[in-house]
N, CA, C and O atoms as a Tinker XYZ file with bonds, in Angstrom:
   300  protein
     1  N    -16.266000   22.135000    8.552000    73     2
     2  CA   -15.874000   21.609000    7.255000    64     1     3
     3  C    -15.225000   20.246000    7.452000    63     2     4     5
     4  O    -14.420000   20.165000    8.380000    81     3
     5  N    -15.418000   19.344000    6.837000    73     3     6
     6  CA   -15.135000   17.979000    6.828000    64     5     7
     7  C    -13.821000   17.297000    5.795000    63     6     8     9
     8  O    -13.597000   17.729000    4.664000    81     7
     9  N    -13.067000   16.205000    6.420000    73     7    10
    10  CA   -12.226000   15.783000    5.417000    64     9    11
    11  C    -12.531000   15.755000    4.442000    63    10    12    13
    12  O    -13.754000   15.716000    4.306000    81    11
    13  N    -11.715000   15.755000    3.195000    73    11    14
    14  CA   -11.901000   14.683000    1.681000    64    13    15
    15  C    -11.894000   15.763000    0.771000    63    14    16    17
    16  O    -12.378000   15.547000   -0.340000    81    15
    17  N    -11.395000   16.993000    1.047000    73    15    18
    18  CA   -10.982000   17.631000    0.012000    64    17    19
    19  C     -9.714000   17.461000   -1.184000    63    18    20    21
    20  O     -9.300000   18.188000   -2.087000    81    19
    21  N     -9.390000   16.253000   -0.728000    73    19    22
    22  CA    -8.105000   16.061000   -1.576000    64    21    23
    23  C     -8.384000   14.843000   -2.489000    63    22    24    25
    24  O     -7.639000   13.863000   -2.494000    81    23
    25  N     -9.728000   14.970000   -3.428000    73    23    26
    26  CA   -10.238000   13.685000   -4.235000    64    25    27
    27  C    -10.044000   12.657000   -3.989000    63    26    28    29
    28  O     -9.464000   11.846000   -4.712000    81    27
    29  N    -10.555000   12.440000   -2.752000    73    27    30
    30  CA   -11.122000   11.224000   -1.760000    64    29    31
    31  C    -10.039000   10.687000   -1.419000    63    30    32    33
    32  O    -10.258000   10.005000   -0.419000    81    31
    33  N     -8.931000   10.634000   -1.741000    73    31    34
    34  CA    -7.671000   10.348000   -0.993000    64    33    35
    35  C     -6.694000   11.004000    0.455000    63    34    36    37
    36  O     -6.154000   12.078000    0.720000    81    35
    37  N     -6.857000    9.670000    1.140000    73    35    38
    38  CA    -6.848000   10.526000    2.526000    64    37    39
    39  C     -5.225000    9.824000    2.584000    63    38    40    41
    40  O     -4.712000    9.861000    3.702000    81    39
    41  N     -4.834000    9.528000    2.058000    73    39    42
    42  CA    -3.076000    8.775000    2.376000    64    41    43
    43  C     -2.008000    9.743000    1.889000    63    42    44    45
    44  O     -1.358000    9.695000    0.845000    81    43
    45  N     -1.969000   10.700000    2.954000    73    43    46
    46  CA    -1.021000   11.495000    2.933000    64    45    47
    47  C      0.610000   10.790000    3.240000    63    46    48    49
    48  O      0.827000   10.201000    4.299000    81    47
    49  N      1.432000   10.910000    2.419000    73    47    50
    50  CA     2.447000    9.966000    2.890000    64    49    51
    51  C      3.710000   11.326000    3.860000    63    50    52    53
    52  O      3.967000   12.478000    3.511000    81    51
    53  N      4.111000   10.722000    4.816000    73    51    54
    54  CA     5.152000   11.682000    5.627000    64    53    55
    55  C      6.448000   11.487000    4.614000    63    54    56    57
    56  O      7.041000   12.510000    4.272000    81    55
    57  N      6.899000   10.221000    4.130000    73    55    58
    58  CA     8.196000   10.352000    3.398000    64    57    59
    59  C      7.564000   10.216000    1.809000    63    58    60    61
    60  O      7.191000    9.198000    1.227000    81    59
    61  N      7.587000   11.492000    1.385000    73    59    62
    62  CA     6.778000   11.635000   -0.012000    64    61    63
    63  C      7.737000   11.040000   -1.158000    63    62    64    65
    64  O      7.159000   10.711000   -2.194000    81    63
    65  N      9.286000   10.842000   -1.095000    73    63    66
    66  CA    10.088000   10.152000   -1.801000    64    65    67
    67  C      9.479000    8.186000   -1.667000    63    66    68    69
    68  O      9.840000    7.275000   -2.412000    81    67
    69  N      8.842000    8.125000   -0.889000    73    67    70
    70  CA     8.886000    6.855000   -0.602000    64    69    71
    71  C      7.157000    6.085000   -1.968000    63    70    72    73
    72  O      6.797000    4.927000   -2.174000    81    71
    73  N      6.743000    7.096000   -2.390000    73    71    74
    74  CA     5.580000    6.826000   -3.046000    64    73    75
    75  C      6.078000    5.573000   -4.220000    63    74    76    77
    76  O      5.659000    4.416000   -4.253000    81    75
    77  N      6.898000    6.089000   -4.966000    73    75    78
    78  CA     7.350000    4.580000   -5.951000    64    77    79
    79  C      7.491000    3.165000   -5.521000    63    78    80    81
    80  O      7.003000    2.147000   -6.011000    81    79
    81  N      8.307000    3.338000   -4.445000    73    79    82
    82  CA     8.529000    2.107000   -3.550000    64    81    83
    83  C      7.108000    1.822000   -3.548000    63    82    84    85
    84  O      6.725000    1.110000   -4.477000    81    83
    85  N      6.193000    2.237000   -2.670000    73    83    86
    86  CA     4.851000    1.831000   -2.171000    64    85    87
    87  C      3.786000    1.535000   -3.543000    63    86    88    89
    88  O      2.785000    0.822000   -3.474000    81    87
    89  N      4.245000    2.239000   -4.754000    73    87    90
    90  CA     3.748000    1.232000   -5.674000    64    89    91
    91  C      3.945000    0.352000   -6.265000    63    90    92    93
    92  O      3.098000   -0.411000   -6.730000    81    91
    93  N      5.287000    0.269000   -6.382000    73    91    94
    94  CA     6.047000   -1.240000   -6.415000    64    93    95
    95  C      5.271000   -2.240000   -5.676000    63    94    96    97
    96  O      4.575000   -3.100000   -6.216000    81    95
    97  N      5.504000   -2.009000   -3.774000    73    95    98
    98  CA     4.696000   -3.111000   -3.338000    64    97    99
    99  C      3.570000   -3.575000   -3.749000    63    98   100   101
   100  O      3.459000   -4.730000   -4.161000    81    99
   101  N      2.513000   -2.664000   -3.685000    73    99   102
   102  CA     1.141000   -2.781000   -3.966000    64   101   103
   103  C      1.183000   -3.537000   -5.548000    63   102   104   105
   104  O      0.009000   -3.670000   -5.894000    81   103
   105  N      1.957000   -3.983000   -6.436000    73   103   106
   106  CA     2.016000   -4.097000   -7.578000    64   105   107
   107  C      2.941000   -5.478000   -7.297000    63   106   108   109
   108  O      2.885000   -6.370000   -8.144000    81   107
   109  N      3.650000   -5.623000   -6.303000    73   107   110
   110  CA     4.132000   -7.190000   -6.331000    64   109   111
   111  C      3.103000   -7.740000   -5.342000    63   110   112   113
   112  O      2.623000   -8.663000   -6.001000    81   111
   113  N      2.434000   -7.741000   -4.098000    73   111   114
   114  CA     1.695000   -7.936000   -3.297000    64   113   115
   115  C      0.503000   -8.431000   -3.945000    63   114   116   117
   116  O      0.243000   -9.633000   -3.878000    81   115
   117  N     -0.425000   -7.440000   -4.713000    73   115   118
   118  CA    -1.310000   -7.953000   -5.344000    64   117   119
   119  C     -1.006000   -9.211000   -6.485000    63   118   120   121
   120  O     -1.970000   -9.804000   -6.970000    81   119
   121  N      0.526000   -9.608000   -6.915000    73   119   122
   122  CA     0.643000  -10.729000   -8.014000    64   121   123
   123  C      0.983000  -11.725000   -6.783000    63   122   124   125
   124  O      1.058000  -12.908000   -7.116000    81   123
   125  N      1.079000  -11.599000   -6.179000    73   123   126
   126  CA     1.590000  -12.438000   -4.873000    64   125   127
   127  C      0.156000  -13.206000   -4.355000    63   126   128   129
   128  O      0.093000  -14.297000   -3.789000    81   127
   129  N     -0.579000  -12.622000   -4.592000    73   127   130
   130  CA    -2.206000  -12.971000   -3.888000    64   129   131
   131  C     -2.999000  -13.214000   -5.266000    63   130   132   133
   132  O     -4.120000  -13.696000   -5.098000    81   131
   133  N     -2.669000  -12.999000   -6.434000    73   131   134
   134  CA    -3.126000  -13.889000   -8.006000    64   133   135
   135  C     -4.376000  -12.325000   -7.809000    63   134   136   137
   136  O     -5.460000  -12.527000   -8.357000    81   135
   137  N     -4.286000  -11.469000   -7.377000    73   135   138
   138  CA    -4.632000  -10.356000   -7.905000    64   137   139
   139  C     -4.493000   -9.629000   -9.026000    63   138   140   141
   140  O     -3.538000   -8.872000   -8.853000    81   139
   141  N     -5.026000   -9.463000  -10.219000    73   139   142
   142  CA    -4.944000   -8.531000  -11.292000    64   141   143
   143  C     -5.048000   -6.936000  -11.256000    63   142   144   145
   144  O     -6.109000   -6.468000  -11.669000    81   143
   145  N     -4.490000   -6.433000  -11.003000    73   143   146
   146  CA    -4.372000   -4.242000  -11.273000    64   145   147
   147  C     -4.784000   -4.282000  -12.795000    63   146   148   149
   148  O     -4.516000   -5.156000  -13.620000    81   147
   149  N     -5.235000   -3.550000  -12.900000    73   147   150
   150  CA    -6.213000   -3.316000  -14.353000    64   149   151
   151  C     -4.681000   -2.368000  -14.899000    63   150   152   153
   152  O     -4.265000   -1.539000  -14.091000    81   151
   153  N     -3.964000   -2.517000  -16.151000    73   151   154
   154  CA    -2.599000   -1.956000  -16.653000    64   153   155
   155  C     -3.158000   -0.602000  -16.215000    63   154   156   157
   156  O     -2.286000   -0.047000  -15.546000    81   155
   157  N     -4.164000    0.099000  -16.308000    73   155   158
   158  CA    -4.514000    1.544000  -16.746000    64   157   159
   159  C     -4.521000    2.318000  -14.894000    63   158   160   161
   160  O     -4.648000    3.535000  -14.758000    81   159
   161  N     -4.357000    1.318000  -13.589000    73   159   162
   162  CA    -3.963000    1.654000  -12.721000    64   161   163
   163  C     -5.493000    2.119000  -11.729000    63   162   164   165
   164  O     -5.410000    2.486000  -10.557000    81   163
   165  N     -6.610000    2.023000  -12.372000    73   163   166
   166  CA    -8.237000    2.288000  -12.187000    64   165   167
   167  C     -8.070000    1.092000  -10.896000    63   166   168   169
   168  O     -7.228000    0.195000  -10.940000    81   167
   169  N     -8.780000    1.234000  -10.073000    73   167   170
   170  CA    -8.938000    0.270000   -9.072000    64   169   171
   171  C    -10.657000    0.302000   -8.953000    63   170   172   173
   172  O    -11.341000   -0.666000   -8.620000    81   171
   173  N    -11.072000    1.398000   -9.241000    73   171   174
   174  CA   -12.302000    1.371000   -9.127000    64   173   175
   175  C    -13.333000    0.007000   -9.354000    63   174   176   177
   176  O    -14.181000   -0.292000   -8.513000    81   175
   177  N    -13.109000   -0.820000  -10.705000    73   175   178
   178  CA   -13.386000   -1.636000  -10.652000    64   177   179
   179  C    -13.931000   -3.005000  -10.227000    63   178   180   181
   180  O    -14.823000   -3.815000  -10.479000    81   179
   181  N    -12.142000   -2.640000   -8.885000    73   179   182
   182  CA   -11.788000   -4.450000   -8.418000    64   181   183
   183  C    -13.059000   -4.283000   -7.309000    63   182   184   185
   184  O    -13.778000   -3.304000   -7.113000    81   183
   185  N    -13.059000   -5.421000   -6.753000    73   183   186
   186  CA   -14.105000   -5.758000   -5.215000    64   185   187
   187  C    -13.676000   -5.094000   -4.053000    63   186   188   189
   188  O    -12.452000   -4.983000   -4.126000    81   187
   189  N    -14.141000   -4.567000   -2.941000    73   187   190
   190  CA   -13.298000   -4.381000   -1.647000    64   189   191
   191  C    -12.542000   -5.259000   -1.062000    63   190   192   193
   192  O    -11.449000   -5.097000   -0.517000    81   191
   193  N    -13.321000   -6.424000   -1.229000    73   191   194
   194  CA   -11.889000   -7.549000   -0.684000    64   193   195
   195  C    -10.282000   -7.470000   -1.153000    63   194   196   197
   196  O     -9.306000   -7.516000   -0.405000    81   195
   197  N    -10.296000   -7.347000   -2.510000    73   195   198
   198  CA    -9.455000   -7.670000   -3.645000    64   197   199
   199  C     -8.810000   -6.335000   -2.570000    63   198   200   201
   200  O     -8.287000   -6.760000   -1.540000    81   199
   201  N     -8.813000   -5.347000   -2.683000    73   199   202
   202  CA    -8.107000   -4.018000   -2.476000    64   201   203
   203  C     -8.613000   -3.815000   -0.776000    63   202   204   205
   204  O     -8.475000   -2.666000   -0.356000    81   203
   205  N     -8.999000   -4.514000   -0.105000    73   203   206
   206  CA    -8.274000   -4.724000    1.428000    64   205   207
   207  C     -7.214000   -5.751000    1.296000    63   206   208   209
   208  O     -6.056000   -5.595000    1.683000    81   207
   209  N     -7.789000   -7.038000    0.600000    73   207   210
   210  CA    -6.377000   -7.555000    0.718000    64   209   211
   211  C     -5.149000   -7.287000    0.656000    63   210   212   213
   212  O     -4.301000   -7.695000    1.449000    81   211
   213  N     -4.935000   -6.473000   -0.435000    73   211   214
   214  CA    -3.503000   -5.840000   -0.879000    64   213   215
   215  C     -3.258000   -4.828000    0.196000    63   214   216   217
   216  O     -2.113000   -4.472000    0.474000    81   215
   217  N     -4.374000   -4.333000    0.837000    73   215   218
   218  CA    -4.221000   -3.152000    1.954000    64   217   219
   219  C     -3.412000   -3.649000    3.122000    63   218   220   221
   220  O     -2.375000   -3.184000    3.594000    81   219
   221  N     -4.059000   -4.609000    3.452000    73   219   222
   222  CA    -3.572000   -5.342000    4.582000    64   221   223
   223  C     -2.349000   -6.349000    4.311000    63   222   224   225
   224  O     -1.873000   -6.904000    5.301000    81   223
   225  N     -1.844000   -6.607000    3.144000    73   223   226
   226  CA    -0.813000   -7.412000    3.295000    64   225   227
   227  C      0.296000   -6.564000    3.264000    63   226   228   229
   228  O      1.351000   -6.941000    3.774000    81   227
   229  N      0.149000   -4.931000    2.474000    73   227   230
   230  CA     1.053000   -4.047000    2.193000    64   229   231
   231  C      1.269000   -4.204000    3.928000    63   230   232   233
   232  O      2.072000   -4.979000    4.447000    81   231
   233  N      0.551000   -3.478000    4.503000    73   231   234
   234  CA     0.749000   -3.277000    5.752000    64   233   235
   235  C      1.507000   -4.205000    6.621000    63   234   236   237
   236  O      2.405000   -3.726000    7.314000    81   235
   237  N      1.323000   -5.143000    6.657000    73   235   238
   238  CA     2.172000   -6.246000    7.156000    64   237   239
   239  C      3.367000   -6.141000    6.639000    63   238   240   241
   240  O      4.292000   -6.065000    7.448000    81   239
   241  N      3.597000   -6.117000    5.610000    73   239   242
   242  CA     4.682000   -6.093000    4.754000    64   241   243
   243  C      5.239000   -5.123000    5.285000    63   242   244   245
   244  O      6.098000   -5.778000    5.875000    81   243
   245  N      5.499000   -3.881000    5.618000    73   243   246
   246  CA     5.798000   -2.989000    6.144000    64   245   247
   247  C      6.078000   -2.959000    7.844000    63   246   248   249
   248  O      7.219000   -2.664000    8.200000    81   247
   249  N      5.386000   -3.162000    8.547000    73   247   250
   250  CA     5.148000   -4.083000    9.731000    64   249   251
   251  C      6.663000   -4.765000    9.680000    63   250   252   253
   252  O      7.566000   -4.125000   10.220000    81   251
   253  N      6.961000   -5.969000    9.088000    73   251   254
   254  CA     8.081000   -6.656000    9.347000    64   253   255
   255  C      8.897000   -5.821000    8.782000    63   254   256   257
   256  O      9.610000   -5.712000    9.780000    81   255
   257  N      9.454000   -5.061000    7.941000    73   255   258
   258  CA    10.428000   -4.566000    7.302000    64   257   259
   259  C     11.149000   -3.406000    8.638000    63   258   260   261
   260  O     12.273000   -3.321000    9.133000    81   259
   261  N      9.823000   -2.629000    8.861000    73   259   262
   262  CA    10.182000   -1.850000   10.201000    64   261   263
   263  C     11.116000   -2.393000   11.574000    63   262   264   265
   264  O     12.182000   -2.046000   12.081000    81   263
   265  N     10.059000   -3.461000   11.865000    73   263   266
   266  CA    10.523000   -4.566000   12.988000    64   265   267
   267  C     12.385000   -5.164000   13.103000    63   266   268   269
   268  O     13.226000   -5.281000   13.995000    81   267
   269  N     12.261000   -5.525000   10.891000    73   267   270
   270  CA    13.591000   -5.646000   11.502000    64   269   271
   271  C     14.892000   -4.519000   11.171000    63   270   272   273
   272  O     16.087000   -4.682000   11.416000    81   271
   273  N     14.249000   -3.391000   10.561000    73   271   274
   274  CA    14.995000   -2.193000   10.955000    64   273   275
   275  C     15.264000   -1.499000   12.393000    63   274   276   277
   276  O     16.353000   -0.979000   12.634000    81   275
   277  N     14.193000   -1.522000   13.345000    73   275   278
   278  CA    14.384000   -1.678000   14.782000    64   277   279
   279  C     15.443000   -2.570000   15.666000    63   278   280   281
   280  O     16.053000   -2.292000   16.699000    81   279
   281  N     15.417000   -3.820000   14.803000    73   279   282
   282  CA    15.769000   -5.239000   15.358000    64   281   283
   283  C     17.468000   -4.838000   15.349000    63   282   284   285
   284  O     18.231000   -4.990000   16.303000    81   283
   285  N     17.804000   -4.308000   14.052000    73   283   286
   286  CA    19.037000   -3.988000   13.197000    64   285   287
   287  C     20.083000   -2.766000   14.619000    63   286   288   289
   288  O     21.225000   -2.757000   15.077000    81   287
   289  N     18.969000   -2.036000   14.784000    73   287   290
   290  CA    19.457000   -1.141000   15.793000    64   289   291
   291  C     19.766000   -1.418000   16.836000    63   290   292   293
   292  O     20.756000   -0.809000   17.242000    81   291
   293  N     19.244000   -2.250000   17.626000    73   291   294
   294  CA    18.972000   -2.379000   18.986000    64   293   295
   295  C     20.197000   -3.756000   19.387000    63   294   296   297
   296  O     20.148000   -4.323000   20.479000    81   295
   297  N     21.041000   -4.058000   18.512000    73   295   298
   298  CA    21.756000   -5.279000   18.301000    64   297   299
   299  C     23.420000   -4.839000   19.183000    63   298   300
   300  O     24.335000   -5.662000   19.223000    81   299
């Protein structure tokens, strides 16, 4: 039996409190890059670029935030 029983969404999050935050980003990130989110939250729409971009900048974005929570510790 194969993934994707969970209506094609495979982004299980480990800190499940953290989901608002992560749409926040995805919602300043994409105005940050002159990206439009359709109000009704459908992505289906946009291009793959449009929604890797935001993929990959979230990620980065996250990336440094970590880095300097590490950074914070190790001081």
């Amino acid at each position: 039996m194969g993934q994707g029983g969970n209506n094609g969404n495979s982004n299980n999050l480990v800190v499940k409190q953290a989901s608002g935050a992560l749409e926040q980003l995805k919602y300043e990130v994409a105005q940050e890059l002159g990206i439009a989110i359709p109000q009704d939250g459908y992505q289906g729409n946009m291009t793959s670029y449009e929604n890797g971009s935001i993929g990959g900048f979230i990620t980065k974005r996250l990336v440094t935030i970590a880095e300097q929570q590490l950074a914070g510790q190790f001081r």
